[in-house]
N, C-alpha and C positions, 0 to 999 in steps of 0.2 A: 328694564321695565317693559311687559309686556304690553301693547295697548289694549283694551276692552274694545272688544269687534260692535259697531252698531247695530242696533235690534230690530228689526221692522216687524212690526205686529200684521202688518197686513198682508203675508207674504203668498195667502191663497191666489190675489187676482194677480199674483205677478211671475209671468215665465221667467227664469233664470235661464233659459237656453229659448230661442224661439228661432225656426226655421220656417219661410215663408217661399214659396215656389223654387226651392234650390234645381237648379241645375246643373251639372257638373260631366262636360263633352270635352274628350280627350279626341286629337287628330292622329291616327296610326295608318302611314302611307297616308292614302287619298281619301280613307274611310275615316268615316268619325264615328266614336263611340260614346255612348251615353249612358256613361257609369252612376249620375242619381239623374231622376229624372222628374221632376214636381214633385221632389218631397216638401213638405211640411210637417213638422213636429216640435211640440211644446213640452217645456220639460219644468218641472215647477220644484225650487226650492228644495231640495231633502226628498226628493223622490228618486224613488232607483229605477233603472229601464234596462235593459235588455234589446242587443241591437244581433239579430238571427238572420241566417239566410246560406245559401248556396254557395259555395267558392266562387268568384267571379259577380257577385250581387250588388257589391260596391260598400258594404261592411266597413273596409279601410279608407276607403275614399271617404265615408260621412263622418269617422271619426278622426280624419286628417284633417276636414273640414271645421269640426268641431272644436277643435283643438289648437283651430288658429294656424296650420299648418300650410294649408295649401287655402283658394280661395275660388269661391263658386262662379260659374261661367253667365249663369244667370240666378236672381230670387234675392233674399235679403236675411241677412244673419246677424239674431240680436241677441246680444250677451249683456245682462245684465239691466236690459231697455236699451243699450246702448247698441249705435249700428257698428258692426265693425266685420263687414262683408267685405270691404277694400286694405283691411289691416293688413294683411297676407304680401298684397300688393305694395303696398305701402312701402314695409320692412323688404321688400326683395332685393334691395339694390344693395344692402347690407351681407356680411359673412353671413354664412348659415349658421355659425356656434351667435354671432350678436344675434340675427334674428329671432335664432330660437330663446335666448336668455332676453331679449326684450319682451317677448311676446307671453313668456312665463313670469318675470317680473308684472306683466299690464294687468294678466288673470288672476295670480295671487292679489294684489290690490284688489282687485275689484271683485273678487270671488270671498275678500275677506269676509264684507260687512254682511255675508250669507250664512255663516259658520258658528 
C-alpha cells in the first residue's frame, strides 16, 4: 500500500530549498578559493530553476551543496524549514555509499509530503 503523501495548502509562503549567505571556500596550496560566495536563493514548491554560468562559476559546488553532498563553509541551508547546513558533516565520518544512501533516504522522506 502506497501511503497518500500529505497536502499543504499553504505551500506559496513556504521555500522548499532556502539558501541564506552560503559560502563555500576551498583551501588549494596556501590560496583559498571561493567557489559560492553570499549566495542566497529561495526555491518554492514545484517551481523549476535553472542554475547557468561559466565553467569554473561553482554550478557544481551549489548543486553538491543542494543535494546534501558536501556542506557550506559559511550561511544556512534549509530544506524543507528544516536546518540541515551541518547534515553533510554530520554523516562524514560514515562510508560514502552509507552517507550517500542515508542522506537520500532523509530527502525522499522529507521531500515526500511536497509531491
Amino acid at each position: 500500500m502506497v501511503p497518500t503523501p500529505l497536502l499543504i495548502t499553504n505551500m506559496i509562503e513556504l521555500s522548499l530549498i532556502e539558501l541564506k549567505n552560503i559560502h563555500r571556500n576551498f583551501l588549494v596550496g596556501e590560496q583559498t578559493v571561493h567557489a559560492l560566495d553570499d549566495i542566497n536563493l529561495s526555491i518554492q514548491a514545484g517551481e523549476y530553476i535553472s542554475i547557468m554560468g561559466p565553467s569554473g562559476s561553482g554550478k557544481s559546488t551549489l548543486l553538491n551543496l543542494i543535494g546534501l553532498l558536501d556542506s557550506a563553509t559559511e550561511g544556512t541551508y534549509l530544506l524543507n524549514q528544516q536546518d540541515v547546513t551541518a547534515l553533510p558533516l554530520i554523516l562524514a565520518g560514515t562510508e560514502p555509499e552509507q552517507n550517500l544512501n542515508s542522506v537520500s533516504r532523509w530527502l525522499i522522506k522529507q521531500l515526500w509530503i511536497w509531491t
